[in-house]
C-alpha positions in Angstrom: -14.8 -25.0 -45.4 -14.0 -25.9 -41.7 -12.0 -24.0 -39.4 -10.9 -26.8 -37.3 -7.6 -26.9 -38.2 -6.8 -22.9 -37.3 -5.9 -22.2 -33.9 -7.5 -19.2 -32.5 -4.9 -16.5 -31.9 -4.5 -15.4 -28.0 -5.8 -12.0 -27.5 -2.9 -10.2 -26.7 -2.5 -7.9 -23.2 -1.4 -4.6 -23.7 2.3 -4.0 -22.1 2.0 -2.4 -18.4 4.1 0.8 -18.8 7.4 1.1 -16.6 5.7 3.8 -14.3 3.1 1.9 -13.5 5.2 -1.3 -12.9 7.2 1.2 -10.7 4.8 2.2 -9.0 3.2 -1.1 -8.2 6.4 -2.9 -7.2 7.1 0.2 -4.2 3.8 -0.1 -3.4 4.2 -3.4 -2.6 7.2 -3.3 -0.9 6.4 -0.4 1.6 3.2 -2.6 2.0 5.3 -5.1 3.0 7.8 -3.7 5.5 5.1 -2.1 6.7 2.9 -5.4 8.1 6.0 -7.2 9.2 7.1 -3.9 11.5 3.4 -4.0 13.1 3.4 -7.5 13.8 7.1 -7.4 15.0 6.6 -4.8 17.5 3.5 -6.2 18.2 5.0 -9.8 19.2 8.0 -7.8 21.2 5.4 -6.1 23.6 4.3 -9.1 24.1 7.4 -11.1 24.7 8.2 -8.0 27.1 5.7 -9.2 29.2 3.4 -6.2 28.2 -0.6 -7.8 28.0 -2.4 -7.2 25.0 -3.9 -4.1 25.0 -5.3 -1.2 23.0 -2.0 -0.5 21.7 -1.4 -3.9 20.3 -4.3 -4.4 18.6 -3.9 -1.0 17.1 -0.8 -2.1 16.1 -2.6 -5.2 14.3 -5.0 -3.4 12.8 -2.2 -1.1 10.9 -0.6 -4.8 9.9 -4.1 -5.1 8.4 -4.2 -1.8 7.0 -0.9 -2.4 5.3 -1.7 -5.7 3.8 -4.7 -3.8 2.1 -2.3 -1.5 0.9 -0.2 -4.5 -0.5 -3.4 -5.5 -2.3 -4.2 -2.4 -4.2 -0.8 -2.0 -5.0 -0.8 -5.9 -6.3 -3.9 -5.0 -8.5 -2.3 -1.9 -10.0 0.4 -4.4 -11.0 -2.3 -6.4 -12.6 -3.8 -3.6 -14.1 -7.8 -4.9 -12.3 -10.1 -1.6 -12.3 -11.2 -1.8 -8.9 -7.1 -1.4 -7.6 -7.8 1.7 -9.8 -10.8 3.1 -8.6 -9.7 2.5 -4.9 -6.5 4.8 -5.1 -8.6 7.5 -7.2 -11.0 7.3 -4.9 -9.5 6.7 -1.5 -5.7 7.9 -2.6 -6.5 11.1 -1.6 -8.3 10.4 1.8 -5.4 8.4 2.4 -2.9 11.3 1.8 -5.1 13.7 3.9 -5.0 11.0 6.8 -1.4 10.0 6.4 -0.7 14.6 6.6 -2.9 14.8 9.9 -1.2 12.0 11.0 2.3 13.4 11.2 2.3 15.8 13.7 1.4 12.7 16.3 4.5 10.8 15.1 6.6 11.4 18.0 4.3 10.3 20.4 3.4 7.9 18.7 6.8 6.3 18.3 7.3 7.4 22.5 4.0 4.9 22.7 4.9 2.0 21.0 9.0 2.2 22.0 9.1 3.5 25.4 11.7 1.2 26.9 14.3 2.4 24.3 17.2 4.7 24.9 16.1 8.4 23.7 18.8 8.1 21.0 16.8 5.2 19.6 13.3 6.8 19.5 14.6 9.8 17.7 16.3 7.4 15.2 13.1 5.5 15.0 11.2 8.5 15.0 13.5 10.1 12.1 12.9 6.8 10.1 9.1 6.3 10.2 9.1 10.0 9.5 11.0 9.7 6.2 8.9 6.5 5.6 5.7 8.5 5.8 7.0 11.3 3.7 7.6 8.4 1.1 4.6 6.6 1.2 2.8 9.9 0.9 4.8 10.9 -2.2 4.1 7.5 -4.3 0.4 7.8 -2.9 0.4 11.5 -4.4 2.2 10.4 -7.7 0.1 7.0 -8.0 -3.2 9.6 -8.4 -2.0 11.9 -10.1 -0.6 9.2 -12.9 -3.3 6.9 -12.9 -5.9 9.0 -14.9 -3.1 9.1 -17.7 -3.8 5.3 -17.6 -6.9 5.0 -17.9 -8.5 4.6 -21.6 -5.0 3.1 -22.6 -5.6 0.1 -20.4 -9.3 -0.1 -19.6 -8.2 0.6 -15.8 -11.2 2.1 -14.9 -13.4 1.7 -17.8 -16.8 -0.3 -17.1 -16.1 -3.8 -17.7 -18.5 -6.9 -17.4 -18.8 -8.5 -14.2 -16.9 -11.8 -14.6 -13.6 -9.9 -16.6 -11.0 -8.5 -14.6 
């Protein structure tokens, strides 16, 4: 008896829950706005005339920063165990950095957008305030959700070396 003529049925994927879409989706969008600010205030120091300096390339290292954040987000949307080890693992490092972090925020935003009227840097300075605040709330709910995930998904369980 030959099987030739049965098609093997596709093994199915397991639905991603609507948290974790959630979750994945704002990750990648704050991700998002968050390189193309770097690299915009980045390119208007420049076309100000200001030189490269340590500022600038800080500010391109945080557009690199933020497209890693884009990945691991993108990799909780496709469910890939590393994107879940990395926010277990550095989600909370990340939140501890991003807290000692705010306290510098005005000067920071004094720094990067000195030539702006003082209305303007404390508008700016209210806005990447409330950014931070956001990004360090879906950091803090994406590990404390993920463990739920887990064994329903295999996000985090050993898998061979050439599945994802």
């Amino acid at each position: 008896m030959s099987h030739a003529g049965l098609r093997q049925r596709p093994v199915s994927t397991p639905m991603r829950p609507l948290t974790l879409s959630l979750i994945a989706i704002t990750g990648v969008l704050i991700g998002s706005v968050l390189t193309v600010a770097a690299f915009v205030v980045a390119v208007l120091r420049t076309l100000q005339g200001i030189t490269p300096d340590r500022l600038t390339i800080a500010l391109l290292i945080g557009a690199l920063l933020a497209t890693v954040v884009i990945w691991f987000y993108w990799g909780l949307w496709e469910m890939i165990a590393t994107a879940w080890w990395a926010h277990v693992v550095a989600g909370p490092l990340a939140i501890i950095g991003l807290v000692a972090l705010t306290p510098m925020l005005p000067g920071l935003v004094d720094l990067v957008a000195a030539s702006l009227p003082n209305q303007a840097r404390q508008l700016l300075t209210s806005g990447v305030a409330w950014s931070l605040a956001g990004f360090i709330g879906l950091e803090g709910l994406t590990v404390i959700y993920l463990p739920t995930v887990r064994q329903m998904f295999g996000i985090g369980a050993p898998r061979k070396a050439w599945e994802r």
